[in-house]
C-alpha positions as CSV (number, residue, x, y, z in Angstrom):
1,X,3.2,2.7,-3.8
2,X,2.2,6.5,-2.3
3,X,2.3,9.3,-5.2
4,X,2.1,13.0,-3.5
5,X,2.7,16.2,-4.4
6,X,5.8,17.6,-3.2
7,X,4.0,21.1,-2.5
8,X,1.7,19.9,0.7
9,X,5.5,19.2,2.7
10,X,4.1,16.7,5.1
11,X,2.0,13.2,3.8
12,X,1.0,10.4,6.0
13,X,0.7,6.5,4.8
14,X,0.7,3.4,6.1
15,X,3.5,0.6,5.4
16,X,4.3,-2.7,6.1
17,X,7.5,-4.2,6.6
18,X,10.3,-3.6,4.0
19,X,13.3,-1.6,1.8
20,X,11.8,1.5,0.2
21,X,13.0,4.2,-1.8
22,X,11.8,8.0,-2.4
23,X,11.6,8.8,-5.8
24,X,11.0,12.6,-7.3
25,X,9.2,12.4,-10.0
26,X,9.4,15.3,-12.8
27,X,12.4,14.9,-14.5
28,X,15.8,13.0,-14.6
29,X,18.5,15.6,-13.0
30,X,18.3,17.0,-9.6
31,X,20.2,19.7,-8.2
32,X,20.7,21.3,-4.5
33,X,19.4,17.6,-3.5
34,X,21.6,18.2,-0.2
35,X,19.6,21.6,1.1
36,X,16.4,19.2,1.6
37,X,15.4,18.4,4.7
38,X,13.8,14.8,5.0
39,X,12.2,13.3,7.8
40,X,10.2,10.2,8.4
41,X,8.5,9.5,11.9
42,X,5.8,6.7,13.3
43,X,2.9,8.7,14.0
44,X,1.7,6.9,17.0
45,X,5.4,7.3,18.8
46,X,7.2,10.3,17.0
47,X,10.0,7.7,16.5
48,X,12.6,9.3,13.8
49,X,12.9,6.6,11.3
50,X,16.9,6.6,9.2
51,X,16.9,7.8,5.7
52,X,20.0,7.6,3.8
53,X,20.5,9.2,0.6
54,X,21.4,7.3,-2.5
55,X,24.6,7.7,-3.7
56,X,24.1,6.4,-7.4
57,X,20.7,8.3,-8.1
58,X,18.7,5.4,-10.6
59,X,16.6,7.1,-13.0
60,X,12.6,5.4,-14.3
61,X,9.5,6.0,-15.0
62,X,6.7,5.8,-12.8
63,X,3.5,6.2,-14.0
64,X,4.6,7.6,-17.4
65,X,6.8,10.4,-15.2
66,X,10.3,10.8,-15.2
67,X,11.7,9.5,-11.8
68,X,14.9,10.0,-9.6
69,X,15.9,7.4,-6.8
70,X,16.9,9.7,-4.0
71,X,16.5,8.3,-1.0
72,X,16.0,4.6,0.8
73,X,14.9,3.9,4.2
74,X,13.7,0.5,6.4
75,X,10.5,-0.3,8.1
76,X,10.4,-2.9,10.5
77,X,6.8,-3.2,11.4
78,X,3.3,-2.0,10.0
79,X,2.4,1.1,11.5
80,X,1.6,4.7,10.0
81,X,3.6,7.6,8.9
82,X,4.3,10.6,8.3
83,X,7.0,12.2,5.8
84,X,8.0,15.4,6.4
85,X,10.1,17.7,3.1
86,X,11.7,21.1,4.4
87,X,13.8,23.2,2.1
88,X,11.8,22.3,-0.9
89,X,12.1,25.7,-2.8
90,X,15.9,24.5,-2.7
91,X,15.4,22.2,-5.4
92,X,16.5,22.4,-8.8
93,X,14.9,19.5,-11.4
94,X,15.6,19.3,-14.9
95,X,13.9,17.1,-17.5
96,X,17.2,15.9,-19.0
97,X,20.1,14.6,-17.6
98,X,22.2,15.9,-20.5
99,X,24.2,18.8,-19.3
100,X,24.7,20.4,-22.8
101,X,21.0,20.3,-23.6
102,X,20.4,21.8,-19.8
103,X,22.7,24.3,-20.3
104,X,21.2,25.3,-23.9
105,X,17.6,24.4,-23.3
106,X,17.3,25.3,-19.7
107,X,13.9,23.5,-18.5
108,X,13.5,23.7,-14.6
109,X,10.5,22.0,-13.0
110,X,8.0,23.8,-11.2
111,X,8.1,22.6,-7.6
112,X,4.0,22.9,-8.4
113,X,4.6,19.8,-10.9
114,X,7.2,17.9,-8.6
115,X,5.9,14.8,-7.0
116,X,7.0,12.0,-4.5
117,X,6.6,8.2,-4.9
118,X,7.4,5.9,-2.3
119,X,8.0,2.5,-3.3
């Protein structure tokens, strides 16, 4: 599992084979997820690798954070990476997923706090 901060836009790791997902951790209710920008490429051949969006966003904890499923994508082969976010100031992230406590208690993440967890 890779854990980043969502501030430094680009990360690189290395993956084997296999299903992943991209999780933002900082809270459990995501807005404007649409206006980011993601992009995964093999470093060695700038090959765009497919990442779909999840339709039913799963919510856990990771680490003792709050966690949205956002995104899944496939590797076929051990190689390194490189996962690029644009758009990031786009997001909105709540700590609840109730919409009457959001709307009374507002409490927006700091894109500072947000992080990403591939797993």
């Amino acid at each position: 599992m890779e854990i980043f901060k969502l501030r430094t836009k680009k990360h690189r790791f290395s993956s084997s084979y296999g299903l992943y997902r991209i999780y933002i951790l900082g809270g459990f209710s995501i807005e404007n997820l649409n206006l980011l920008d993601v992009k995964l490429t093999k470093i060695n051949t700038q090959e765009v690798i497919c990442i779909t969006e999840i339709n039913w966003k799963l919510r856990e904890y990771i680490n003792g954070e709050k966690a949205i499923a956002c995104y899944d994508f496939q590797i076929n082969e051990t190689e390194d990476y490189e996962i690029e976010f644009n758009n990031i100031e786009s997001l909105q992230v709540k700590k609840s997923m109730l919409i009457i406590k959001n709307f009374f208690f507002p409490s927006n993440v700091s894109i500072e706090d947000l992080k990403i967890a591939i797993k």
